[in-house]
N, C-alpha and C positions, 0 to 999 in steps of 0.2 A: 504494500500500500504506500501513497504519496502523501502526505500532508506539508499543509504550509498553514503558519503561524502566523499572523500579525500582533504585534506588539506582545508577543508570549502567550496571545490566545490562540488557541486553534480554529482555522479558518475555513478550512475543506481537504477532503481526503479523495482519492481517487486510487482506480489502480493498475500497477504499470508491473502484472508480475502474472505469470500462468501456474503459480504454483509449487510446489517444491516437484524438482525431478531425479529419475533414476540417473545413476550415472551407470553409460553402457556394459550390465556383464559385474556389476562391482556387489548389486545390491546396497548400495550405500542411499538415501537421498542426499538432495543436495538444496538448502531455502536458500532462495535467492533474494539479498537483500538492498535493490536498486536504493539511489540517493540522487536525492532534484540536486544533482552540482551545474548546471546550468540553465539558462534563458525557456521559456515556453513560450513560442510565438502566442501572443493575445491571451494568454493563457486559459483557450478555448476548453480546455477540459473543465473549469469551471462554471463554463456558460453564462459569464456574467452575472451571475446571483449575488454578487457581496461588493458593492463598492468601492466599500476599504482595503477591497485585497486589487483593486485593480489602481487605486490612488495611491497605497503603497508599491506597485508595481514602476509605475509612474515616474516616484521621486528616487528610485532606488536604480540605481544604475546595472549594480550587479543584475537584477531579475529580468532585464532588457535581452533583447536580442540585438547584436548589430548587424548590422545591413550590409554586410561586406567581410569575409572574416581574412584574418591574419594570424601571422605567429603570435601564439598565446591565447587566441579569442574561437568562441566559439562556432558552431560551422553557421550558413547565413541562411538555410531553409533550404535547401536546393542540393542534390549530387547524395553522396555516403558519409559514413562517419562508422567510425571503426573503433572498439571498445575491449581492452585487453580485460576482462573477469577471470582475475584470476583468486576463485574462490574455493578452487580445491585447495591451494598450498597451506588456508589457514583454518579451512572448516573439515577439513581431513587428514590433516597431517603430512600428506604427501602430493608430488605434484601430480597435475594428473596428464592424460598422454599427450604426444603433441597432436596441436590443434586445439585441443581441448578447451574449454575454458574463454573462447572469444566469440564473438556476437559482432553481428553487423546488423546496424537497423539505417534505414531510410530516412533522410532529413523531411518533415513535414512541407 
């Protein structure tokens, strides 16, 4: 699940996760535990129900998307983005095979 806080209250929750899954042939699961570390265009997954989470969006530079990305910043809506998860090496103790462990999702 995704939540965002405004001023230390909770604001809206969503969800960006399908679940805990097998890992192949291990029997092990594995929870997968995404984090908003950047921008949500319009932040559409709220549907504009809460104001305050769009006027804090607003003056808050961080929760911005920019319009053009660069070294450091995040991608600009458009092409791939590519995401190393590497959540066997600490939620299992070992690493897991290669490939493993990375995800590609689609810029909105």
């Amino acid at each position: 699940p995704l939540a965002v806080s405004v001023r230390g209250q909770p604001a809206a929750e969503g969800r960006a996760e399908r679940g805990p899954q097998e890992l192949s042939g291990s029997g092990s699961i594995l929870q997968m535990n995404p984090r908003l570390d950047g921008c949500m265009r319009s932040w559409n997954w709220v549907n504009g129900g809460d104001n305050t989470i769009q006027e804090t969006v607003r003056v808050n530079g961080r929760m911005q998307c920019l319009s053009a990305a660069e070294r450091g910043s995040f991608y600009p809506g458009r092409g791939f983005a590519f995401y190393s998860l590497a959540y066997g090496e600490y939620c299992l103790g070992h690493p897991l095979g290669a490939g493993a462990g990375r995800a590609a999702g689609r810029a909105p």
